[in-house]
VOPAGU-2260 file (C-alpha; in pm, 1 decimal, decimal comma):
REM VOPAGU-2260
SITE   aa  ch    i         X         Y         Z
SITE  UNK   A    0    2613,1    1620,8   -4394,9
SITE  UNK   A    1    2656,2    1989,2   -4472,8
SITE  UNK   A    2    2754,3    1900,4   -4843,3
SITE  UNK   A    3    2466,7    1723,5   -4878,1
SITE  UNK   A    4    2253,2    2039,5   -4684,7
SITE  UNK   A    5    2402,1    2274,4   -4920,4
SITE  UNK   A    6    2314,8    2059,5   -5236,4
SITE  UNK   A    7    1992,0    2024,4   -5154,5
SITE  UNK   A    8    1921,9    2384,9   -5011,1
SITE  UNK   A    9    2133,0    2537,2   -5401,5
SITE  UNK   A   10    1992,4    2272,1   -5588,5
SITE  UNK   A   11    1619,3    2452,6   -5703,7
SITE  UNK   A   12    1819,2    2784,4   -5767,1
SITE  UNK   A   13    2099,1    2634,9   -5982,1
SITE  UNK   A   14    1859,2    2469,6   -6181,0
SITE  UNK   A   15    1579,0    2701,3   -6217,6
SITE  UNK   A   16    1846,3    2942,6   -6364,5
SITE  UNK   A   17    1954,1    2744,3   -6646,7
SITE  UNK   A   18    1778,8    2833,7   -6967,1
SITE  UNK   A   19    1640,1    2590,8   -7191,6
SITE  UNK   A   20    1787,8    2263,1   -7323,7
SITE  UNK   A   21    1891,0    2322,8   -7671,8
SITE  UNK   A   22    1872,7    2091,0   -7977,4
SITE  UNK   A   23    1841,0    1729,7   -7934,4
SITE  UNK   A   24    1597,4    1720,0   -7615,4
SITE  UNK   A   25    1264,4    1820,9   -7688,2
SITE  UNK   A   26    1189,4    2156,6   -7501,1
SITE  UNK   A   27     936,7    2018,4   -7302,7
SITE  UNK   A   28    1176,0    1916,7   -7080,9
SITE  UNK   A   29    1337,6    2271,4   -6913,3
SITE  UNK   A   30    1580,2    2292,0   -6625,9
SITE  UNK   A   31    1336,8    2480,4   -6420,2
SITE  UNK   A   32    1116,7    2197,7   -6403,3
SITE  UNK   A   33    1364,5    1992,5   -6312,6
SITE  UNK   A   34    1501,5    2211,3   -6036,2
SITE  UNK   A   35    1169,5    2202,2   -5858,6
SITE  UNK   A   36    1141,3    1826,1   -5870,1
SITE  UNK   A   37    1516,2    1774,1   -5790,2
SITE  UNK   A   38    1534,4    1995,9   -5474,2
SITE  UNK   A   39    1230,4    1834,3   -5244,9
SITE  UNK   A   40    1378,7    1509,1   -5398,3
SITE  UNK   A   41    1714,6    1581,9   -5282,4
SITE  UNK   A   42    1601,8    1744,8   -4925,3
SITE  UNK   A   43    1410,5    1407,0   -4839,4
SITE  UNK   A   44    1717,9    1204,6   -4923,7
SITE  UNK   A   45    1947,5    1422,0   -4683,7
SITE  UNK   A   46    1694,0    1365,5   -4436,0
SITE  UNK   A   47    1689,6    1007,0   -4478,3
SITE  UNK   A   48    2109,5    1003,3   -4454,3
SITE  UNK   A   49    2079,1    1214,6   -4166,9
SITE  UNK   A   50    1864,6     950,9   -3967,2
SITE  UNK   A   51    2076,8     702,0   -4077,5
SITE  UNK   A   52    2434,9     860,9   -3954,4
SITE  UNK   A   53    2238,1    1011,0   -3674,5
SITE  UNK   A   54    2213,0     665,8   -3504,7
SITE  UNK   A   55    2553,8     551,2   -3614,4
SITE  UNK   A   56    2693,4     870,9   -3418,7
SITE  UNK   A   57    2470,4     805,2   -3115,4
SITE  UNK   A   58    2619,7     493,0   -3023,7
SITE  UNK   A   59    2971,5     585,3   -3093,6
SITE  UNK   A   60    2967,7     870,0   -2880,7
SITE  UNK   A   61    2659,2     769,0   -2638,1
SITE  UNK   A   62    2379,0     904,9   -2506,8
SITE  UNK   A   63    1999,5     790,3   -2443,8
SITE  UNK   A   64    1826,1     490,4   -2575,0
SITE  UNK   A   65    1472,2     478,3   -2561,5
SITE  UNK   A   66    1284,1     171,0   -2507,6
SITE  UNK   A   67    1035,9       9,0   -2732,1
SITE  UNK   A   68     830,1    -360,4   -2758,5
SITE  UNK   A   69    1013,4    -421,2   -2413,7
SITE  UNK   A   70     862,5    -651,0   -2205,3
SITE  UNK   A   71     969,3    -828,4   -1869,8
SITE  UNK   A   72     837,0   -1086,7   -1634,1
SITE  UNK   A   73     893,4   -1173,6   -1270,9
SITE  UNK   A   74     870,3   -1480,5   -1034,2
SITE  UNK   A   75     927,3   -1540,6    -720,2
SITE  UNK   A   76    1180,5   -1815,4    -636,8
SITE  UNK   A   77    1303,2   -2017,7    -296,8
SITE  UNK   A   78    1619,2   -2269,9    -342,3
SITE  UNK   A   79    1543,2   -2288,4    -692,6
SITE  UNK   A   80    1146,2   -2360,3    -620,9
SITE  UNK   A   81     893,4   -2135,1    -797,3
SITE  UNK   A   82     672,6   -2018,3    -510,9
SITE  UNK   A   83     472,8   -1803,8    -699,6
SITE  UNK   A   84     196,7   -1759,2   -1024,5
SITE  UNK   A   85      21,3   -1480,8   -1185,9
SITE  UNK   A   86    -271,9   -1328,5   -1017,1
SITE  UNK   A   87    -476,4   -1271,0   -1341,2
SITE  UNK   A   88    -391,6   -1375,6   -1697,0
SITE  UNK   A   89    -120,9   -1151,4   -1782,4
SITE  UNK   A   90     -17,8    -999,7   -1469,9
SITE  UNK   A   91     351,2   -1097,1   -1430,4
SITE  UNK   A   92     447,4    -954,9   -1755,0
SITE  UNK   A   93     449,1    -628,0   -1847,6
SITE  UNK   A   94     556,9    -340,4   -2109,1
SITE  UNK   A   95     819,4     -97,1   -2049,0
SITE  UNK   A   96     903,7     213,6   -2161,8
SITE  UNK   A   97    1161,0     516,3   -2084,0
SITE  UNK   A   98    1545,6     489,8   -2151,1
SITE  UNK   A   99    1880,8     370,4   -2098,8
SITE  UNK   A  100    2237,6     556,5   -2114,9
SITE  UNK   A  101    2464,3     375,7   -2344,0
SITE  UNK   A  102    2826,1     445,8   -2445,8
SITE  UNK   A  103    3035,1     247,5   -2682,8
SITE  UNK   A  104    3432,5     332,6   -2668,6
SITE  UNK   A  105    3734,3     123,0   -2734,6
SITE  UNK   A  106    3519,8    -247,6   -2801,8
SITE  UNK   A  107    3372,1    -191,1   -2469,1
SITE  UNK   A  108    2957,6    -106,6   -2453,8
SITE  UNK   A  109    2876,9     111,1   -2113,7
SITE  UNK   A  110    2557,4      75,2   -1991,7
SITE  UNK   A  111    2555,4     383,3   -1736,2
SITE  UNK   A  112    2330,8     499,4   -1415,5
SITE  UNK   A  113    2081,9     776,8   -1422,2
SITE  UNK   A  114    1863,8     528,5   -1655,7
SITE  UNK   A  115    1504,5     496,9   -1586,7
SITE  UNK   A  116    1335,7     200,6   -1744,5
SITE  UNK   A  117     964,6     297,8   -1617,6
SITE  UNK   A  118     764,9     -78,5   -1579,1
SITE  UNK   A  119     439,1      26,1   -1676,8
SITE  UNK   A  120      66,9    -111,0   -1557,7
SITE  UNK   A  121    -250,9    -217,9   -1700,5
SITE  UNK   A  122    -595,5    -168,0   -1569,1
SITE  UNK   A  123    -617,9    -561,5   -1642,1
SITE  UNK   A  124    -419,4    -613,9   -1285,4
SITE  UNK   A  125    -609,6    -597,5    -984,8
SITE  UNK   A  126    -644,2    -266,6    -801,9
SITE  UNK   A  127    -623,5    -213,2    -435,1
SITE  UNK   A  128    -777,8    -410,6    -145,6
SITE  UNK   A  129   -1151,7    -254,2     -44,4
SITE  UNK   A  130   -1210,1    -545,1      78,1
SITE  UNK   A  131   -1272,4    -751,6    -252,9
SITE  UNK   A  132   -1176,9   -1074,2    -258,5
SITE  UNK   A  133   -1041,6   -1353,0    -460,6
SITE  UNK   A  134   -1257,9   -1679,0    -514,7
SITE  UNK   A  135    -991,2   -1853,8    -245,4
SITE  UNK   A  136   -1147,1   -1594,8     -14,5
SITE  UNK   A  137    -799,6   -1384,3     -17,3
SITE  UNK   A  138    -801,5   -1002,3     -12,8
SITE  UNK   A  139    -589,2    -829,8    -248,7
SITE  UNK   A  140    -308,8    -634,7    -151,3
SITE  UNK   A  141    -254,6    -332,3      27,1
SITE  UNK   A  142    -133,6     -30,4    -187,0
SITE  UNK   A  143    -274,7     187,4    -406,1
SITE  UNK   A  144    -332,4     152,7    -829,6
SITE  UNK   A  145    -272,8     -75,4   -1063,6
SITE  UNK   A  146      14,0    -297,2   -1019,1
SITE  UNK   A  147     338,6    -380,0   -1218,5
SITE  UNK   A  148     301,4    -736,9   -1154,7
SITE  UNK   A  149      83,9    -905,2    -931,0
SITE  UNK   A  150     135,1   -1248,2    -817,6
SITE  UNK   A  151      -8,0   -1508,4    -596,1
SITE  UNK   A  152     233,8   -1632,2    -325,0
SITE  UNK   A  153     280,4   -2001,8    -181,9
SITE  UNK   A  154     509,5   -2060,7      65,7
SITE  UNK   A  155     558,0   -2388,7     222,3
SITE  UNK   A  156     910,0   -2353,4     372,2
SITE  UNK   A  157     839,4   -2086,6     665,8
SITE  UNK   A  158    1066,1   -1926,3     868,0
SITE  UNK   A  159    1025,8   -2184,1    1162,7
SITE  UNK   A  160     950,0   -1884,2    1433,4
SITE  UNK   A  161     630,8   -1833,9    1279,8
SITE  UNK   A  162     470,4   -2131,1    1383,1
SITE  UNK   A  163     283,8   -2225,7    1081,1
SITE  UNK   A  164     339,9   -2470,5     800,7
SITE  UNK   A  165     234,8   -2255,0     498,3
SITE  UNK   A  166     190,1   -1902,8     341,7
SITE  UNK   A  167     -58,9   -1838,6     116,1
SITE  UNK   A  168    -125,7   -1450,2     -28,6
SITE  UNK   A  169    -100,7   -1182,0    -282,7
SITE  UNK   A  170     199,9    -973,4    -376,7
SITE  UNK   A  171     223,2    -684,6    -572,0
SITE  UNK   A  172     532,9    -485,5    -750,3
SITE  UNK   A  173     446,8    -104,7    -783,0
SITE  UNK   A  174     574,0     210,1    -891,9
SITE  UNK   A  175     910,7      13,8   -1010,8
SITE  UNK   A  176    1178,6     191,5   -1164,3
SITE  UNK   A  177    1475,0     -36,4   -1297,0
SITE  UNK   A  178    1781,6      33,6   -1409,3
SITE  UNK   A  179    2070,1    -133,7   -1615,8
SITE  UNK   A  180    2462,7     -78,8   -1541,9
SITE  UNK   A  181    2739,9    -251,2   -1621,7
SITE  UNK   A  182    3066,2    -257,2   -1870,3
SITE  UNK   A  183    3102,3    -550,8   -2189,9
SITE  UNK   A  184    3287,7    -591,9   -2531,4
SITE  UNK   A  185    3144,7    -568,4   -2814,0
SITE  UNK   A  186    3276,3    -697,3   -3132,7
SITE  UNK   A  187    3053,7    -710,9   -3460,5
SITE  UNK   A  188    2794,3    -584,8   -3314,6
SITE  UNK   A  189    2719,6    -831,8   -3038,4
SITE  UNK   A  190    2803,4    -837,3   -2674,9
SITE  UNK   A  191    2741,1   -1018,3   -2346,4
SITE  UNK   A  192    2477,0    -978,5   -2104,8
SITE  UNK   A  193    2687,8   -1177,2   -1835,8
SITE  UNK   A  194    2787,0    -978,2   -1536,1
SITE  UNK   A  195    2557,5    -666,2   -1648,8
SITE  UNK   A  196    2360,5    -534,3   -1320,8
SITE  UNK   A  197    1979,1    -518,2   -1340,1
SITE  UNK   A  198    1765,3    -383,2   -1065,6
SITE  UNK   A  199    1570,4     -86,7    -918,0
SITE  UNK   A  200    1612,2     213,6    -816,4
SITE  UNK   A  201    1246,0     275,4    -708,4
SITE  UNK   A  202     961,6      81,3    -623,5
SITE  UNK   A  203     772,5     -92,7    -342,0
SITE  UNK   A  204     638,5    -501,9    -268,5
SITE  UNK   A  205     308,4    -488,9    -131,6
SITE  UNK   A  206     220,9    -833,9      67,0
SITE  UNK   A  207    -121,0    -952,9     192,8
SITE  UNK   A  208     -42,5   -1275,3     349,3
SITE  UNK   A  209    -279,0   -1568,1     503,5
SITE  UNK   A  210    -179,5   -1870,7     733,5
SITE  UNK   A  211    -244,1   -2222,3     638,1
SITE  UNK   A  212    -570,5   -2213,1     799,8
SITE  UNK   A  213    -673,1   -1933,8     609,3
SITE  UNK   A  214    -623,9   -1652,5     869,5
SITE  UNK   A  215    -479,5   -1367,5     797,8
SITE  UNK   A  216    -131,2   -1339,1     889,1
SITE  UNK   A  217     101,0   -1020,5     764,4
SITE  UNK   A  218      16,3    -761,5     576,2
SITE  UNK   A  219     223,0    -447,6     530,8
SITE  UNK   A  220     485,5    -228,9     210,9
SITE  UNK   A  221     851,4    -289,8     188,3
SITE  UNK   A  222    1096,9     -91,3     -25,2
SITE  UNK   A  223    1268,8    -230,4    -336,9
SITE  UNK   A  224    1497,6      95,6    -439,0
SITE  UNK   A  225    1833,3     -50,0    -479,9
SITE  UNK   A  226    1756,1    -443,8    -485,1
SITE  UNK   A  227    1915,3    -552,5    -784,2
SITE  UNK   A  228    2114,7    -899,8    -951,8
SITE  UNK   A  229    2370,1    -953,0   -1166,5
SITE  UNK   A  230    2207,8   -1111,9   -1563,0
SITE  UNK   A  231    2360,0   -1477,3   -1597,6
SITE  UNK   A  232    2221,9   -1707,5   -1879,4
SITE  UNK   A  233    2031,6   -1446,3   -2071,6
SITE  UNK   A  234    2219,2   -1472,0   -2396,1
SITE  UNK   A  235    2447,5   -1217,7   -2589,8
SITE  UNK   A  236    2260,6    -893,9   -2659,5
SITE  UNK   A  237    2324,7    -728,7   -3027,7
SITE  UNK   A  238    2331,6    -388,8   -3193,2
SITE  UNK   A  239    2183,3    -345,8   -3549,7
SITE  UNK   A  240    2150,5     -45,1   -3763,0
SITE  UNK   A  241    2108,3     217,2   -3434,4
SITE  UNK   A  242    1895,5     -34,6   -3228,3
SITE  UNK   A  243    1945,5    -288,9   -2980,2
SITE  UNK   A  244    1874,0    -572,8   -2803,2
SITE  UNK   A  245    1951,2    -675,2   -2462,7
SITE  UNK   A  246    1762,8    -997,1   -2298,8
SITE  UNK   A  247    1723,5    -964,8   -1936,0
SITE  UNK   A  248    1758,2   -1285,2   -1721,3
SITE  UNK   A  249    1859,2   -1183,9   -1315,3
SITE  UNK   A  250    1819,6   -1298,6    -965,2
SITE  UNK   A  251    1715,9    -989,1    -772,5
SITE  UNK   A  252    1734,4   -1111,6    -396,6
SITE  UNK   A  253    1488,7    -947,8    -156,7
SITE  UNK   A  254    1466,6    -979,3     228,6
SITE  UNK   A  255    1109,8    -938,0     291,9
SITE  UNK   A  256     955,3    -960,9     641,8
SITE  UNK   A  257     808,8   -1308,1     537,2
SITE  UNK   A  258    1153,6   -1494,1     409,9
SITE  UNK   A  259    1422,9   -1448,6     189,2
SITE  UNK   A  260    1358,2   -1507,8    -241,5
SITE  UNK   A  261    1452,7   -1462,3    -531,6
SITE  UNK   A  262    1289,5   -1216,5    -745,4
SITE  UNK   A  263    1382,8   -1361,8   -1169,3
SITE  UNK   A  264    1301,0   -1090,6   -1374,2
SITE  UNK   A  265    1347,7   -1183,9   -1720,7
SITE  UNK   A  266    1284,4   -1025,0   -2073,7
SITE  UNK   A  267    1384,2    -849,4   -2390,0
SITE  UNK   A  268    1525,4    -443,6   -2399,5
SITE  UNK   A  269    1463,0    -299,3   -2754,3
SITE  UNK   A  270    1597,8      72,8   -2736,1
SITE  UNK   A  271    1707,4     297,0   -3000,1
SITE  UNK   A  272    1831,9     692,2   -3037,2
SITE  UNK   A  273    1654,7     950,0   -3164,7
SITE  UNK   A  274    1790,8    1077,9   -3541,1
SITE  UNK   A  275    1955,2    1462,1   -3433,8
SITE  UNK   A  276    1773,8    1751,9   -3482,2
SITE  UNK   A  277    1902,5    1798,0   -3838,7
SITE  UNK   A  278    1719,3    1567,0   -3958,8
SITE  UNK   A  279    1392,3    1658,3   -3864,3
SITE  UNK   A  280    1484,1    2000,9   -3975,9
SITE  UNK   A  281    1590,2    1826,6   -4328,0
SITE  UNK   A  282    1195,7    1642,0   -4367,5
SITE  UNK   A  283    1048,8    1929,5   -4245,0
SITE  UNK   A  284    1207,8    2163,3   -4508,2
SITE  UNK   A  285    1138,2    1901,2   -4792,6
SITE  UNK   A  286     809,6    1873,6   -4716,9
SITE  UNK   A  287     786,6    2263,8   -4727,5
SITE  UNK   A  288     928,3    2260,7   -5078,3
SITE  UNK   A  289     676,8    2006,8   -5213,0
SITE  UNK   A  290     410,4    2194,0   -5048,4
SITE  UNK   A  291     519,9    2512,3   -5241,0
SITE  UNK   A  292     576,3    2352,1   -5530,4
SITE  UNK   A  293     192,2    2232,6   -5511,3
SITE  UNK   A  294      51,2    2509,8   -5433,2
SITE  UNK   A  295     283,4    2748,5   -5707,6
SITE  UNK   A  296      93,5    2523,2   -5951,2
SITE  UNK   A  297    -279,5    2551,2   -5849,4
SITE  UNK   A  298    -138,0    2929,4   -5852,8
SITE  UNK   A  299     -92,6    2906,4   -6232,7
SITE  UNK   A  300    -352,4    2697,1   -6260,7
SITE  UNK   A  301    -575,0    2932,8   -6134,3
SITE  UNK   A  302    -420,9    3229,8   -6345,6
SITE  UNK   A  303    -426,7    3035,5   -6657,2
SITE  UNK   A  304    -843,7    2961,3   -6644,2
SITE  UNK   A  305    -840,9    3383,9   -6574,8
C-alpha cells in the first residue's frame, strides 16, 4: 500500500513537470493536464485497494465485526412443545446491532468473549404494565420500556405444586445483551456453526402470569446474564469478501420461577470490519485534489473574463 500512496501522492508533480508533447500528438493534449486528472484518479483507486486489503487483513489477524441486517427470533419451548406466540405482529423478532470479536489462525475461526451483540427494540412492542390490558383481559408485563421480544405464554404442563392446570400470561425479554464464543475450521471460506456458544451476558425475563381461571397468579423479573446454548442445526456459516454470515439456531435453557424451557433463539449474523484508517485518509485526500482541481479552474476562469 505505500507504493501505491507514494504513486498517487508524486503522481500530479511528476506530471505537471513534464513539458509539452512534441510532434505527433496534437499539443492540446499537455502533461500537466494529465497530471491533474491522473492524481485524484489514482488517489481514489488506492483508496478503493485499501478497503479492499483492509478487510482481507482484518480477518487474518482479527479484531471487531460489526453487525448489520441481523435479525433473531425467540420461542419458548417445553419437551419439544411451542408454549409460546408473539404478543403483537412482529414482536419476537428483532434487529441487532453492535459487534463480535473474530480471529482466524491456522484453518480455525475464533469467535471470542467481550462481544456485545446489542438486541434492539421497537416502539411497535408493548410498553410497560399501567394497568392496560390485552383484549383476553391480561395485563402486560412488569418492567420498564420497550421490549426485545414480547411473547404470550401458555402453559399447560404445570409444576404439579401449584395446584392449577394452566398458565396463561405475558413475557418479556429486555435489555438483552448476547454474545457468541466458540472455536471452528474454516476451509474455503465456510465453517460450522455446530458446537458454537450463543447466549447472554445481560438481560432480564419479565413474567406477568394468570391461572386458568383467569386470576392472577405470579408476577415478578428474573436474570438472564449468562443463560446461554450451544447452535445445533443452524447450517455452516461463510465468509465472503470481508463479511460474514453466521445463522443462529440454539436452545438457551432457563429456570424461571414458573418451570423449566427452552428459550430457541434463531437467526442470521451479518458482520463486517471497518476498512483501516488509511483508507479513509486515501478518499479523503482524493476528494481534496478534485476539489482543488475545480476550484483552480473557476480561478482561471474567473481571471480569463478579467
Amino acid at each position: 500500500m505505500h507504493f501505491i500512496e507514494c504513486c498517487a501522492t508524486a503522481a500530479p508533480r511528476l506530471f505537471a513537470s513534464v513539458p509539452y508533447i512534441k510532434a505527433g500528438i496534437p499539443p492540446l493534449y499537455r502533461w500537466g493536464a494529465l497530471g491533474r486528472l491522473c492524481g485524484p484518479a489514482l488517489f481514489c483507486i488506492a483508496a478503493l485497494l485499501s478497503l479492499a486489503l483492509s478487510a482481507e487483513n482484518a480477518w487474518a489477524s482479527g479484531g471487531e465485526y460489526f453487525l448489520f441486517h441481523s435479525v433473531l427470533s425467540a420461542e419458548l419451548f417445553d419437551d419439544g412443545n411451542s408454549i409460546s406466540f408473539p404478543q403483537s405482529f412482529g414482536s419476537d423478532t428483532i434487529d441487532l446491532s453492535g459487534h463480535i470479536n473474530v480471529t482466524n489462525l491456522g484453518g480455525v475461526v475464533t469467535f471470542e468473549s467481550g462481544a456485545a451483540i446489542t438486541v434492539n427494540s421497537t416502539p411497535q412492542k408493548p410498553g410497560s404494565g399501567g394497568g392496560v390490558e390485552s383484549p383476553g383481559g391480561l395485563p402486560f408485563n412488569p418492567g420498564s420500556g420497550f421490549a426485545n421480544f414480547g411473547l404470550v405464554f401458555q402453559q399447560a404442563n404445570v409444576p404439579p405444586d401449584f395446584g392449577i392446570a394452566e398458565l396463561l400470561g405475558y413475557v418479556d425479554f429486555r435489555s438483552l445483551v448476547a454474545t457468541l464464543q466458540g472455536s471452528t475450521p474454516i476451509a474455503g471460506g465456510a465453517f460450522d456453526t455446530t458446537g458454537l456458544t450463543f447466549g447472554f451476558s445481560a438481560g432480564s425475563l419479565d413474567y406477568n402470569l394468570n391461572d386458568d381461571s383467569g386470576e392472577p397468579f405470579m408476577h415478578g423479573q428474573m436474570s438472564v446474564a449468562n443463560a446461554s446454548g450451544m447452535i445445533s442445526g443452524a447450517g455452516n456459516g461463510s465468509f465472503i469478501l470481508g463479511t460474514y454470515s453466521i445463522p443462529i439456531l440454539a436452545e438457551v435453557p432457563l429456570v424461571t420461577p414458573f418451570g423449566n424451557f427452552d428459550a430457541v433463539f434463531s437467526g442470521q449474523l451479518e458482520a463486517t470490519s471497518l476498512p483501516e484508517p488509511s483508507a479513509f485518509i486515501l478518499a479523503a485526500l482524493g476528494g481534496f485534489a478534485l476539489l482543488a482541481r475545480r476550484r483552480l479552474r473557476r480561478e482561471r476562469q474567473r481571471l480569463t473574463i478579467a
